[in-house]
C-alpha positions in Angstrom: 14.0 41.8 10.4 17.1 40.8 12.7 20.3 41.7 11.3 22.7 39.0 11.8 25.5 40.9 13.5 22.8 42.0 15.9 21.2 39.1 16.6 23.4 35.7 15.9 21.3 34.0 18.0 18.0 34.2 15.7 20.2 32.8 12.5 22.1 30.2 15.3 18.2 28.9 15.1 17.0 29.2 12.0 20.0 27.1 10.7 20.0 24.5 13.5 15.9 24.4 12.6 16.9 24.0 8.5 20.0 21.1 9.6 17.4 19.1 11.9 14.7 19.3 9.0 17.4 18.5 6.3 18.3 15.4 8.3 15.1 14.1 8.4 14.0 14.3 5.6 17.4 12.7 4.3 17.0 10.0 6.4 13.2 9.3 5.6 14.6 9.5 1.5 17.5 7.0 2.4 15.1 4.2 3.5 13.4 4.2 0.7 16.2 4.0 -1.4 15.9 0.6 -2.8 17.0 -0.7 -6.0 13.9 -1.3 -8.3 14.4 -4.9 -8.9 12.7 -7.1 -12.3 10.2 -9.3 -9.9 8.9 -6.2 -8.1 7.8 -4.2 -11.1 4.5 -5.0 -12.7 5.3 -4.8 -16.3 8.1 -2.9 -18.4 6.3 0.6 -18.1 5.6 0.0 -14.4 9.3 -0.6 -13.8 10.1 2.5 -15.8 8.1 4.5 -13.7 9.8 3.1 -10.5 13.3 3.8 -12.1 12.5 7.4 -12.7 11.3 7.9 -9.5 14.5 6.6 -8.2 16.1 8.9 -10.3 14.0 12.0 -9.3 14.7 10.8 -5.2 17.8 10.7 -5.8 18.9 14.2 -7.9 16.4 15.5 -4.6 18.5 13.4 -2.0 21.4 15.3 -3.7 20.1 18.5 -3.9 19.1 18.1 0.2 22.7 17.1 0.5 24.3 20.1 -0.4 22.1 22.4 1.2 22.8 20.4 4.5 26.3 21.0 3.9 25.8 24.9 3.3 24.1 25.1 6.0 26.3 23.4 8.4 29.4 25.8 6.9 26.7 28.7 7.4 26.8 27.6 11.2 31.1 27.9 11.1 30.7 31.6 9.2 28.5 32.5 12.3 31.2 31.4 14.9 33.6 33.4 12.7 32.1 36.2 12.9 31.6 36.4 9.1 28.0 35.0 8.5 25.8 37.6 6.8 28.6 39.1 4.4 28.5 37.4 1.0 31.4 35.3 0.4 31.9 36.5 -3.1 31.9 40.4 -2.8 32.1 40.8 0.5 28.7 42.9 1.2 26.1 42.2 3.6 23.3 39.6 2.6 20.0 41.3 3.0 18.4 40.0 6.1 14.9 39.0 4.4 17.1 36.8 2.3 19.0 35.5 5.3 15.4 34.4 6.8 14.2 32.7 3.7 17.6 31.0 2.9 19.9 30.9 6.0 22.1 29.0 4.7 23.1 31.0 1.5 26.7 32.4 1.9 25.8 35.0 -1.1 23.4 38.4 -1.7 21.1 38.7 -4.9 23.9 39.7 -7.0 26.2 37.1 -6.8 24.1 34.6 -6.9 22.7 35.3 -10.4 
């Protein structure tokens, strides 16, 4: 595996690859993002059902959100010269973790 001080340019494209696929699939959740409204629901339980998949797209449009955002700070750490060292202790982040999660700004340790 590619250690990041060695090879930027291999995390540089994994996390441009996890931003482009993040942005899709936000923009894909935002348009269909539409209020559930009484006349479109067939019955109470059907509208139910179509409020708590709203609620499950959303807590998902959030969760999509942030990890955009770590990754895009992930990107700054690389032009910094600091991506790969975890942000809490200071160590190095395990590569194989790097290429699962290239966004993550902490190693198995601190992250539990």
């Amino acid at each position: 595996m590619p250690d990041p001080k060695e090879d930027p340019d291999h995390f540089r494209d994994l996390l441009h690859e996890r931003i482009e696929k993040l942005e899709a699939s936000l923009a894909v959740a935002n348009a269909g993002d539409d209020t559930v409204a009484p006349d479109n629901a067939i019955g109470r339980l059907s509208r139910m059902e179509a409020i708590q998949a709203q609620s499950m797209n959303a807590a998902t449009r959030l969760k999509q959100e942030k990890r955009l955002k770590r990754a895009r700070a992930a990107l700054d750490r690389l032009d910094e010269g600091t991506y790969g060292d975890c942000a809490t202790c200071g160590d190095p982040i395990l590569p194989g973790r790097l290429e699962i999660m290239p966004e993550t700004p902490l190693c198995v340790e601190c992250a539990r």
